[in-house]
N, C-alpha and C positions, 0 to 999 in steps of 0.2 A: 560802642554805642551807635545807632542808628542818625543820633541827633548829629553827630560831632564828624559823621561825612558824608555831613550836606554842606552845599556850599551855600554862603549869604544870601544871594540872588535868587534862587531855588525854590519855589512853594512846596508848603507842606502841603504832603499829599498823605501820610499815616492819619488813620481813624482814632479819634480821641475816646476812646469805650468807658471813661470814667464816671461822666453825667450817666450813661446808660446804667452803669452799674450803683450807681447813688440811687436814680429812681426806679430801678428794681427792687434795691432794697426796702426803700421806703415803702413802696406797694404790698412789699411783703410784711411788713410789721402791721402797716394798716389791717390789712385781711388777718393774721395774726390777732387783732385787737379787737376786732369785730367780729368775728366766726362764732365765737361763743354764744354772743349775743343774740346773732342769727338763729341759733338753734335753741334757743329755751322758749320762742316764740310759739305760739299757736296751741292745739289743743291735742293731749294724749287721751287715744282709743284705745279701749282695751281689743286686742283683737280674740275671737274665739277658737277654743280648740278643745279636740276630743277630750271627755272628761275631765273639764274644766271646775264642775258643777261637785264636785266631791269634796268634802268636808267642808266646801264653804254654805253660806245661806244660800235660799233656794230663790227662784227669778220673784214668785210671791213675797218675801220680803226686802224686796229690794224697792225702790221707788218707779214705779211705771207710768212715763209718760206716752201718750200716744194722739201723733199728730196725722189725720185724716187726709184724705184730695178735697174736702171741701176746708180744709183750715180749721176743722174744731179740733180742740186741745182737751184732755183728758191726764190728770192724775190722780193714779192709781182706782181708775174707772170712774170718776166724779169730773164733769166738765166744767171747766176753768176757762176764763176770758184772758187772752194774752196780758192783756196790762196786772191781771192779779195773779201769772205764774209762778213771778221770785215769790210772792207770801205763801203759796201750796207750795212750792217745791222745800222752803225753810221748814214748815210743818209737816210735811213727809218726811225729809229725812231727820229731823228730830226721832219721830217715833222707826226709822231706820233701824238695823243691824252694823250693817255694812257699810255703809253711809252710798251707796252706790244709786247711780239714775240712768236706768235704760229706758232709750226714745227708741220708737217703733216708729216708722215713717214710711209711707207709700212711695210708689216709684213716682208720682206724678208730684211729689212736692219738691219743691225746689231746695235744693243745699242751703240758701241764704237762713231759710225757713230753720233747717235743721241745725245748722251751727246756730244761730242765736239762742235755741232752746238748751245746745250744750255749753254756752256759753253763759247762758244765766242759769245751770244746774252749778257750774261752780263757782261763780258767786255766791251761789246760793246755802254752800258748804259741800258741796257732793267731794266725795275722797276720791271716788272712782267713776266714769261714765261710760255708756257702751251703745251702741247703735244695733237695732234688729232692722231688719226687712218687714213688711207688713207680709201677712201671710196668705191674702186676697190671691185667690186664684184667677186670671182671665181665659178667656178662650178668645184667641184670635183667630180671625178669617181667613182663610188662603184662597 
């Protein structure tokens, strides 16, 4: 044993690794207990892919919101006041298929804008939601 030829008088100079290895552990159980948690957070996109669009409902009967650069709000081409969205988007997907809500959103609106609309589609009951690009073409200058 390492202990047993030291002499009295002698400071210990061996590394004590056992606190180190306590709170490793610990850290590990924590992240452990918490990881799960971390990942059921936030909002699932559906992402697109080729022929996607097959045997299911078609984009017409799905629920269409669409948010402009000037901030006006449209479902399913009737224009809606932010504060009365959750009561249109409840009433859209009642008469749904799919129960699905796709936002159309311009490149100049800001994300905050866009998550809260997908944020209140599911509150709202939506099963599934999806993001499109606005289809605005610009010509920029060079």
């Amino acid at each position: 044993m390492a202990a047993a030829s030291q002499k009295a008088d002698e400071p210990i100079v061996d590394i004590n690794v056992t606190p180190l290895v306590d709170v490793c552990l610990v850290l590990v159980i924590i992240f452990m207990a918490v990881a799960p948690m971390a990942l059921t957070l936030g909002i699932k996109v559906l992402q697109s892919k080729a022929k996607a669009a097959e045997g299911k409902a078609s984009a017409e009967e799905n629920v269409q919101v669409k948010l402009t650069e000037a901030g006006v709000l449209t479902v399913n081409g009737a224009r809606v006041e932010p504060a009365a969205l959750p009561k249109a988007l409840v009433e859209a997907l009642f008469k749904s298929k799919d129960k699905m809500v796709i936002v159309t959103a311009d490149e100049a609106n800001r994300v905050g804008q866009v998550v809260d609309i997908l944020d209140t589609a599911k509150q709202s009951g939506a099963a599934k939601v999806a993001i499109v690009k606005s289809e605005t073409v610009r010509v920029r200058g060079g």
